[in-house]
C-alpha positions in Angstrom: -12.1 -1.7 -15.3 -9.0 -1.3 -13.2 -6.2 0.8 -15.1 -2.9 -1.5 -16.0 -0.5 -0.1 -13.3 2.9 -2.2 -12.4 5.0 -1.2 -9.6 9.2 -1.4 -10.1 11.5 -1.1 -7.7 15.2 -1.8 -9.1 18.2 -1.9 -6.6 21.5 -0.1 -7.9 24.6 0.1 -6.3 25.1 3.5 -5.8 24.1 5.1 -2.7 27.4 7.7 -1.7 27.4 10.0 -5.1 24.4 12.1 -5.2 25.2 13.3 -8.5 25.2 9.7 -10.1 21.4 8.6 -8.3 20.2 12.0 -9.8 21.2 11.2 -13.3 19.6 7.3 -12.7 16.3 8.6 -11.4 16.1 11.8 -14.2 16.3 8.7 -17.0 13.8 7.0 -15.5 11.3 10.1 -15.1 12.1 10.9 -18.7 10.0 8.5 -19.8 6.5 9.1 -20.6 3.6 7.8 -18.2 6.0 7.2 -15.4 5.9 8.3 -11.9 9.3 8.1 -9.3 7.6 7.9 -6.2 10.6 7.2 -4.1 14.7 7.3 -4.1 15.6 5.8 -0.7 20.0 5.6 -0.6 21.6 3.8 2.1 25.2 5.1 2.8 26.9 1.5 4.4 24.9 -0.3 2.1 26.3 1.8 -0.8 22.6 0.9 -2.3 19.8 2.9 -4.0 15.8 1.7 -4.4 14.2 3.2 -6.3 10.6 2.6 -6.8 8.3 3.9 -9.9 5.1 2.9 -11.1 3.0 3.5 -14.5 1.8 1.7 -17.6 3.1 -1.7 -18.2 5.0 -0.3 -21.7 6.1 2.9 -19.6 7.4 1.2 -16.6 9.3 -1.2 -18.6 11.0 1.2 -20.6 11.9 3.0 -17.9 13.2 0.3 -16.2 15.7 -0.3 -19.1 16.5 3.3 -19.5 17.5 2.8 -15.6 19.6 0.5 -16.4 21.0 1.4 -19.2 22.2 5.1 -17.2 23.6 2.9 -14.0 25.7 0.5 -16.3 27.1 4.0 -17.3 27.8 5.7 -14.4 28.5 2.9 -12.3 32.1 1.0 -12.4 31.8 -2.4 -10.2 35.5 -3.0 -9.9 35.3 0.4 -7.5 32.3 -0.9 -5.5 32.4 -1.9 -1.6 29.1 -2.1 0.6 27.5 -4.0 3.1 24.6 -5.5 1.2 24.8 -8.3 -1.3 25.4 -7.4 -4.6 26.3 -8.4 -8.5 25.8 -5.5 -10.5 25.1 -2.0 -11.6 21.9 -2.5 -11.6 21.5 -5.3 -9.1 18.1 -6.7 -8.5 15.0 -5.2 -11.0 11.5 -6.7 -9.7 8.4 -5.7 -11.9 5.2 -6.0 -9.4 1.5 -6.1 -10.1 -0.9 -3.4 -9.1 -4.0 -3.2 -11.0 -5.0 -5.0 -13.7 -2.6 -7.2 -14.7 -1.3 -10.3 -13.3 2.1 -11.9 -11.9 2.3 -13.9 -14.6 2.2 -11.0 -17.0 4.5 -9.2 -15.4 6.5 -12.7 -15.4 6.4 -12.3 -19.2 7.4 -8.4 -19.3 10.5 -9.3 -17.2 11.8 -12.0 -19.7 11.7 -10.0 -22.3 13.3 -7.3 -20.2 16.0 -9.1 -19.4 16.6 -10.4 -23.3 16.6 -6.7 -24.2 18.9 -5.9 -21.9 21.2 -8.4 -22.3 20.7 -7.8 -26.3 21.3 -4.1 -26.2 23.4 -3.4 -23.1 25.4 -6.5 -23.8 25.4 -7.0 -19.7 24.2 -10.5 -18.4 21.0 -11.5 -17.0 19.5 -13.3 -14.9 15.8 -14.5 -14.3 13.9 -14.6 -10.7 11.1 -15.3 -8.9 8.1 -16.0 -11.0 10.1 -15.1 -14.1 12.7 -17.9 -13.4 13.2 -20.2 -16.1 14.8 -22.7 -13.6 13.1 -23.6 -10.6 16.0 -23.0 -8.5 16.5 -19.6 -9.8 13.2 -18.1 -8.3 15.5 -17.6 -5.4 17.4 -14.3 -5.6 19.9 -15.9 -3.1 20.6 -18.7 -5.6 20.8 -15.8 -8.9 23.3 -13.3 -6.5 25.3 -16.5 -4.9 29.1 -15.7 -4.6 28.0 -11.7 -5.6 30.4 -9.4 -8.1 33.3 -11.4 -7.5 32.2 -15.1 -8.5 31.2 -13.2 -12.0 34.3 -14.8 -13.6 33.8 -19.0 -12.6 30.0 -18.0 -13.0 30.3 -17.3 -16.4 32.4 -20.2 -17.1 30.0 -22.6 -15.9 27.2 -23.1 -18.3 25.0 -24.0 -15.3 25.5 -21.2 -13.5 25.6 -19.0 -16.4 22.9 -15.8 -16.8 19.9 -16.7 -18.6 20.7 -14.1 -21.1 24.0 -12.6 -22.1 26.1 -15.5 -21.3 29.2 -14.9 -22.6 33.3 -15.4 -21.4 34.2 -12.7 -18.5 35.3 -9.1 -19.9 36.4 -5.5 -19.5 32.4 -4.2 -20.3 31.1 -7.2 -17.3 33.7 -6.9 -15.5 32.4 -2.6 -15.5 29.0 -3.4 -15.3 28.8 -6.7 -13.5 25.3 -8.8 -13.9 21.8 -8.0 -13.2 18.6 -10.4 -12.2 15.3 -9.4 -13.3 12.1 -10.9 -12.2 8.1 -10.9 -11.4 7.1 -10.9 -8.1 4.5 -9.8 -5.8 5.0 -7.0 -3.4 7.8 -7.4 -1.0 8.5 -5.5 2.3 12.3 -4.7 3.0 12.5 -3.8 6.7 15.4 -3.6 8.8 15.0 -4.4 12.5 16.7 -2.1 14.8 19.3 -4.0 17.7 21.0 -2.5 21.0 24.1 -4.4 19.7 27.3 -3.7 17.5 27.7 -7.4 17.1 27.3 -8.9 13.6 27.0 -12.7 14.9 24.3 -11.9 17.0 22.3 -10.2 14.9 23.0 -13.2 12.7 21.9 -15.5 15.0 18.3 -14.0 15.5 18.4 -13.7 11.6 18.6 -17.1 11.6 16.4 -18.1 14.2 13.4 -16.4 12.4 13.8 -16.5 8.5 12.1 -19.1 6.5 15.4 -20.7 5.6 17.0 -21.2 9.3 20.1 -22.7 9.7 22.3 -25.8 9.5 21.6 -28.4 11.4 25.1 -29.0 13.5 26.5 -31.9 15.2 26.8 -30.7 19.1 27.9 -27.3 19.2 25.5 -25.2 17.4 27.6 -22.7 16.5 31.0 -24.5 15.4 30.2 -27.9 15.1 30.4 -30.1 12.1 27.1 -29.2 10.1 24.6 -32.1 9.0 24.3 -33.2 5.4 22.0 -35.3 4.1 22.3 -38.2 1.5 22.9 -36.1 -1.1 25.5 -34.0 0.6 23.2 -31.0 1.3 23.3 -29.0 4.7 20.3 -30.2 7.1 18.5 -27.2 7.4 16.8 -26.2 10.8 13.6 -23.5 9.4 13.2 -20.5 11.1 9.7 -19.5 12.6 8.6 -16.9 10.3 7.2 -18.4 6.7 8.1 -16.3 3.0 11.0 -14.4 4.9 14.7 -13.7 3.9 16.8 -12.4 6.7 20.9 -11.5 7.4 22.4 -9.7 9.9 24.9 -6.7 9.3 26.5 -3.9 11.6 25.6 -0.3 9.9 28.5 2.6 10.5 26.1 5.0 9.4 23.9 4.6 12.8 26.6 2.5 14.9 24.2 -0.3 15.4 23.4 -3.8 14.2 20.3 -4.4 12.0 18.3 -8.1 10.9 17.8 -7.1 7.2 14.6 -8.4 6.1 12.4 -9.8 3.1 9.1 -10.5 3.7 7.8 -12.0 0.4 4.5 -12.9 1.4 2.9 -10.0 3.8 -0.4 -12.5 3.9 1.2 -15.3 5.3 3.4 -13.1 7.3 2.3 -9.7 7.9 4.7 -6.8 9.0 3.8 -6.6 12.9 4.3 -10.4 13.1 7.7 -10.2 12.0 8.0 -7.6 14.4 6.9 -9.0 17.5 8.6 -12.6 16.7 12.0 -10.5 15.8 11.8 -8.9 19.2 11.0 -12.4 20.8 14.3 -14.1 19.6 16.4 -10.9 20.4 15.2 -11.0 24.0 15.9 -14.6 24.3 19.6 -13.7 23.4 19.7 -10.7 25.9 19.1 -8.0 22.8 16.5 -5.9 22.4 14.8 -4.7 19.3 14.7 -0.4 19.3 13.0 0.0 16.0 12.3 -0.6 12.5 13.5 0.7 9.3 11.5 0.5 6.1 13.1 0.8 3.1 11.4 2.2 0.0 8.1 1.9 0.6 5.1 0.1 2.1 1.4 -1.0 1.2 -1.0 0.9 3.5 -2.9 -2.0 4.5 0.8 -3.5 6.4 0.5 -0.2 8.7 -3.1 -0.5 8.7 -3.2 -4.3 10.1 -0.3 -3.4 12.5 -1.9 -0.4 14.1 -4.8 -2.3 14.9 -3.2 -5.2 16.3 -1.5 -3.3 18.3 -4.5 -1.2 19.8 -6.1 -4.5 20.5 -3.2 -5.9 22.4 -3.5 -2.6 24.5 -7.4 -3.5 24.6 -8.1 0.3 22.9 -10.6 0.6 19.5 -9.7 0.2 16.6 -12.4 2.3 14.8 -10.4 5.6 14.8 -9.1 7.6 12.0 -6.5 5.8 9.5 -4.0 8.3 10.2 -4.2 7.7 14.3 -4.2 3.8 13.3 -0.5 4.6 11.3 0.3 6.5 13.9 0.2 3.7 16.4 1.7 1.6 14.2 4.3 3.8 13.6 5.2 4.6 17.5 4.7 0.3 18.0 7.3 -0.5 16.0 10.1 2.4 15.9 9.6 3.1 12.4 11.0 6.7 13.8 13.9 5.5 15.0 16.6 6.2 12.9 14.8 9.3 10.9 11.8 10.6 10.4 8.8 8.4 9.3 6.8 10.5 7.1 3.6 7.9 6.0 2.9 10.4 2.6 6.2 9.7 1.7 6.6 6.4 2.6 3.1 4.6 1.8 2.4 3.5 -1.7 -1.1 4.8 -2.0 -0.4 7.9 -0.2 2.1 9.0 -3.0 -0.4 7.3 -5.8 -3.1 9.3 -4.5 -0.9 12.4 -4.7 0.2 12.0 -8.3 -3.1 11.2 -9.5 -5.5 12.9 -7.3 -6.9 16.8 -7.6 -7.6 18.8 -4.5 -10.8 16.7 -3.2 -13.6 18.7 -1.5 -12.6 16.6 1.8 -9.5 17.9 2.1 -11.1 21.7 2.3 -11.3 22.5 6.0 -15.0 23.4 7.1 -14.9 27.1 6.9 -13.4 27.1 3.0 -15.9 23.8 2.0 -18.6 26.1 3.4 -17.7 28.8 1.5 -17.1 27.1 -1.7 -20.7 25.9 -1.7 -22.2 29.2 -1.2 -20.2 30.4 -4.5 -21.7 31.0 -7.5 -21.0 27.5 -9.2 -23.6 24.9 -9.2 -21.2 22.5 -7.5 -20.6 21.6 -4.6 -24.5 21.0 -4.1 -27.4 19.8 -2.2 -25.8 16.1 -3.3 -22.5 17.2 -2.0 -24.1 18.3 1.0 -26.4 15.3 1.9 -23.2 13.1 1.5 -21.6 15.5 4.0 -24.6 14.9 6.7 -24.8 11.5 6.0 -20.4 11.7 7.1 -21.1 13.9 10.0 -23.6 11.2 11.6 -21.8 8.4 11.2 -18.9 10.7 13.0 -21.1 11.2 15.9 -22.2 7.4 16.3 -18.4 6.4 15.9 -17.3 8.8 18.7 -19.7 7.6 21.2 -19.0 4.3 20.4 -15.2 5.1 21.0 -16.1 7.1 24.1 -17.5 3.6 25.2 -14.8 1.4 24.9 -12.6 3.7 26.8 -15.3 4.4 29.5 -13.9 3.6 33.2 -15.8 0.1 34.0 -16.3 -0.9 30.7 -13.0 -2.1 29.8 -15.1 -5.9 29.5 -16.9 -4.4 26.5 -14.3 -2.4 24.5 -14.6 -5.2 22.1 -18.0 -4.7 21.3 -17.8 -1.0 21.0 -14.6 -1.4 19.1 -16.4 -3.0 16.4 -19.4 -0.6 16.4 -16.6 2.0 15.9 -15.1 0.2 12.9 -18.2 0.2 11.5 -18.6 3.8 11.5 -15.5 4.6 10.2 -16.4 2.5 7.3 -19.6 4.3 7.1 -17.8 7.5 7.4 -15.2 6.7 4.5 -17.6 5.8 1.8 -20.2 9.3 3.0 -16.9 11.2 2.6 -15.9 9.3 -0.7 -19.7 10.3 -2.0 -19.0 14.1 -1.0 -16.4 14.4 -3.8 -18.2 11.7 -5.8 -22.0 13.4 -6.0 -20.1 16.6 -7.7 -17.8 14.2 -10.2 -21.0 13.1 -11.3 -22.7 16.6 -12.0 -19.4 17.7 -13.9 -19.4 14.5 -16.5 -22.6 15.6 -17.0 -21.3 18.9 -17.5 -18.4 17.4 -20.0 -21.4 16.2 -22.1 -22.5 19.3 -23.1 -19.5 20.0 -24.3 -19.1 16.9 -26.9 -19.9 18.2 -30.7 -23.2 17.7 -32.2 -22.8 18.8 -36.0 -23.7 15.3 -37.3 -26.1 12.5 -37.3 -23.4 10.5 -35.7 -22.1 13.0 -32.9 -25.6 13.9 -31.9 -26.1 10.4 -31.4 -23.4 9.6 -29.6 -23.5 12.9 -27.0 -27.3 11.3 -26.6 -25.8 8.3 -25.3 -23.4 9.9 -23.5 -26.0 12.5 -21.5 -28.0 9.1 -20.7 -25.2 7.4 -19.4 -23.7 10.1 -17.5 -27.9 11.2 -16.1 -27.8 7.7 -14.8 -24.7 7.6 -13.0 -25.9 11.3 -11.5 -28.8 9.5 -9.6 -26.9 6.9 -8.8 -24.6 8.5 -7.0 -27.1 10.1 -4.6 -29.0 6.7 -4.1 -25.8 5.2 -2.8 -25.8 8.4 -0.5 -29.1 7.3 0.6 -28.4 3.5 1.2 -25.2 4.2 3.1 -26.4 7.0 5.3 -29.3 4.8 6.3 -27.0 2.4 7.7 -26.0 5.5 10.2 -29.4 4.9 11.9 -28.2 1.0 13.2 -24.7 2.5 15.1 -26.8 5.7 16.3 -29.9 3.5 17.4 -27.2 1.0 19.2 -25.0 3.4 20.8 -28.0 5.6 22.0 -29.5 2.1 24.1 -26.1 0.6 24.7 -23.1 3.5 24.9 -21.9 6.0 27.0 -24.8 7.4 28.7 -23.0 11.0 28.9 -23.1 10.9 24.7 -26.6 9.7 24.2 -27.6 13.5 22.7 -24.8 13.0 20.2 -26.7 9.9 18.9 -29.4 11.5 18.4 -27.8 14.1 16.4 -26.5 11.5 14.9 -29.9 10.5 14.1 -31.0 14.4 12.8 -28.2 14.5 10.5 -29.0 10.6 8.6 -32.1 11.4 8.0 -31.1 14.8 6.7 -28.6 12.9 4.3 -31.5 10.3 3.0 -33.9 13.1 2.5 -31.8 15.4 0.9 -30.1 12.8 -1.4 -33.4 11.3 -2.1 -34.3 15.0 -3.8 -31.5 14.9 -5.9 -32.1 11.4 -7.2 -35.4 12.7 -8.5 -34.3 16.0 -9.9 -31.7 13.7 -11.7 -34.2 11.1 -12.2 -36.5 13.2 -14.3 -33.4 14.2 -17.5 -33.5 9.9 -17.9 -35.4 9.2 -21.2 -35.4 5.4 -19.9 -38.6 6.1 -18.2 -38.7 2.2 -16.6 -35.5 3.2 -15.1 -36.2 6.2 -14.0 -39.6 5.5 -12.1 -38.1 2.0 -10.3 -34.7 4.6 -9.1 -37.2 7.1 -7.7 -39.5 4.1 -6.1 -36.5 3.1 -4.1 -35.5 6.6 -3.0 -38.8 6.9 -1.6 -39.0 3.9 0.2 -35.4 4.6 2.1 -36.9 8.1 2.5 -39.5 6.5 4.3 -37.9 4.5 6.7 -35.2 6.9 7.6 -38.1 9.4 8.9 -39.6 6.1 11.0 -36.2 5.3 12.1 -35.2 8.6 13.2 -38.4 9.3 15.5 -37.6 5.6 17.1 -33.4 7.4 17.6 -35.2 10.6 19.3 -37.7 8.7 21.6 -35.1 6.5 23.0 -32.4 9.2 23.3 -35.2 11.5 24.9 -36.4 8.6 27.1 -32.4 8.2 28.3 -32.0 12.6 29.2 
């Protein structure tokens, strides 16, 4: 089962005093079970994000713990920015990671918001899926008339907060309002223009976001704008679906910028945005020269972006992940302005270092080597297989790659492009099993350790030892079905590849059936501690079969690669 993880990412207006966004973050990492991943200010903006993730109970609390330090340290009658704002603590989105849904988080938020309308006595505001009014599930329509319409707002029973409402005041008048909602993860980028003007970034703003523009009579920049019957502005939509968009001038760089939302990075992924922003610019004689993310970004946007653009460019897309980020970082500026660091700036890359222990895959060869020849049990021959099993699906990837780039062969770098996307993925899970096949042999290990003074603990370290036995040989039979899979892209690229790399497929070739035959030994050395003898005897049956075909299908690999020398 998936841990309970929720992602929040809380905008407050502070982004000048360095002091006051230290004090704001240290009360949110005070709290227990809470990770701050990321503290991104913004000078012209005047505007911090901050994103954290945890435990539903932690995340929540240090949300309001958050808030409760900006209200503090924040006076809104002294603020001035260039982004949109209503509060202290302006926006406060809880988001769904693992196991838990929007409408949970919906649920969390509401009674968020009560509390901190309750105990900080500052009003508040419901969005997105939290909204109790359907209208609301716009921030736009929450934030309308910003800090300053705080007063009529108040006074207005339909515009009032959802919680808090109360008759304008020195404490809201400190504070100002907050909105707090549910929603799913959003992308904030900011697109780059070779232009100080405002209206012009505007306009292409306008042209793209899901909203558009008013529809005007004749001129279409000052005519008289179209209502309809019920005296609402005829909208013209933009061409990109779940985006927000503005344009603003930035001092800080001395350009202009269309600040984005993209709400939905399914229906409109990152690199669309991109290329369609740069479309309208050039079609009002600007250029787009990069892209700023702010807080962070799901891998899989980078991911989807560096391999559209190696396929515009006709190049494979089954290299490494980091050359894939790399591409999509150089595609769309996201250097620009600064420095795009992706461990920094990628959600799972930061996850991954909070939560992760030096892996065996991140050893370089020479120290991996040496670790296995030390005097601990693990690393092992599991370990080991896994490794071989990595290193052959390396070789049948690179000749694959070698063949999509090969002079005269740019009509098939399709084909080999997939081949070579279906190494990597062969290559990922063979390096995942590396680490995996020693995890396995230390829960074991972590079983001996359990008590065993009574009836009860003996028989609950029993269970325990079966449990973690089984998972022991499983570990190596998934070694064994994945490097098998190795023999396919060897077999394919040694008939159809680069005929310069053909001895690296049969390597290739060497090393899988090195990985299925070692692997299969250590499913039946693990095999033989199961007390389930059914279980046991149908794990090592299957082991034996894989074992041999991968000896069949390597002799078929050699004859072919020696019939092509």
């Amino acid at each position: 089962m998936n841990p309970r993880i929720i992602e929040c990412v809380p905008n407050f207006s502070e982004g000048r005093d360095q002091e006051v966004i230290a004090r704001i973050a240290a009360a949110i990492e005070r709290v227990e079970g809470v990770d701050l991943l990321n503290v991104d200010p913004g000078q012209a903006t005047n505007r911090t994000v901050m994103t954290f993730v945890g435990s539903p109970e932690a995340v929540v609390e240090a949300a309001f713990q958050g808030v409760k330090c900006a209200a503090e340290q924040i006076d809104m009658r002294k603020h001035k920015g260039t982004h949109p704002r209503m509060g202290a603590t302006d926006v406060l989105p809880l988001i769904p990671i693992s196991g838990i849904t929007l409408e949970e988080c919906a649920a969390l938020s509401r009674d968020l918001a009560r509390r901190i309308a309750q105990e900080l006595r500052i009003p508040t505001y419901c969005y997105e899926a939290a909204a109790f009014k359907p209208e609301r599930k716009n921030l736009a329509v929450c934030r309308a008339g910003e800090y300053e319409a705080l007063p009529e707002k108040l006074a207005d029973s339909d515009k009032a907060p959802d919680f808090g409402a109360r008759p304008y005041d020195e404490e809201i008048a400190r504070t100002g309002a907050t909105t707090v909602g549910a929603r799913d993860f959003l992308i904030a980028v900011n697109f780059n223009l070779n232009t100080t003007s405002t209206r012009r970034a505007n306009a292409i703003a306008f042209d793209v976001r899901e909203k558009g523009r008013p529809v005007r009579e004749g001129d279409p920049i000052v005519g008289k704008i179209v209502k309809d019957a019920g005296g609402n502005p005829v909208m013209q939509p933009g061409t990109l679906k779940a985006t927000k968009a503005i344009g603003w001038f930035i001092e800080e760089y001395g350009i202009a910028q269309v600040s984005m939302n993209i709400t939905d990075i399914a229906m409109t992924p990152l690199h669309v945005a991109f290329d369609e922003v740069c479309r309208k610019a050039d079609a009002r004689g600007v250029r787009v020269t990069g892209t700023e993310i702010v807080g962070l970004v799901p891998k899989r946007a980078l991911i989807e972006a560096g391999k559209y653009f190696l396929r515009k460019q006709h190049r494979s897309t089954g290299i490494a992940e980091k050359e894939i980020i790399r591409i999509a970082v150089k595609s769309m500026g996201l250097d620009d302005l600064k420095p795009f660091i992706p461990e920094e700036k990628v959600i799972e890359y930061l996850l991954q270092a909070k939560v992760e222990k030096k892996r065996l895959i991140d050893m370089s060869c020479k120290d991996f080597t040496i670790e296995t020849a030390s005097e601990s049990p693990a690393p092992g021959g599991g370990s080991i297989a896994a490794c071989m099993g990595a290193l052959g699906a390396a070789l049948g990837t690179m000749v694959a790659n070698l063949s999509a780039h090969k002079a005269g062969w740019d009509e098939r770098w399709e084909e080999f492009s997939n081949r070579a996307e279906q190494g990597q993925s062969l290559l990922e899970e063979l390096l995942h099993l590396v680490d995996e096949d020693t995890a396995a042999f230390n829960r074991i290990m972590e079983v001996f350790a359990m008590p065993k003074s009574t009836d009860e603990e003996k028989a609950a370290r029993s269970e325990a030892l079966e449990a973690a036995t089984l998972y022991a040989t499983q570990v190596p039979l998934r070694t064994m079905k994945t490097a098998a899979q190795v023999f396919d892209l060897v077999e394919a690229m040694a008939a159809e590849g680069n005929p310069n790399s053909v001895s690296d497929a049969g390597v290739g070739a060497l090393a899988a059936r090195s990985a299925v035959l070692g692997a299969c030994l250590n499913v039946k050395i693990n095999a033989a501690g199961l007390k389930n003898r059914t279980t046991a005897e149908a794990l090592i049956a299957e082991a034996e079969t894989l074992a041999t075909e991968a000896s069949r299908r390597e002799k078929e690999v050699l004859a072919l690669v020696e019939s092509k020398i």
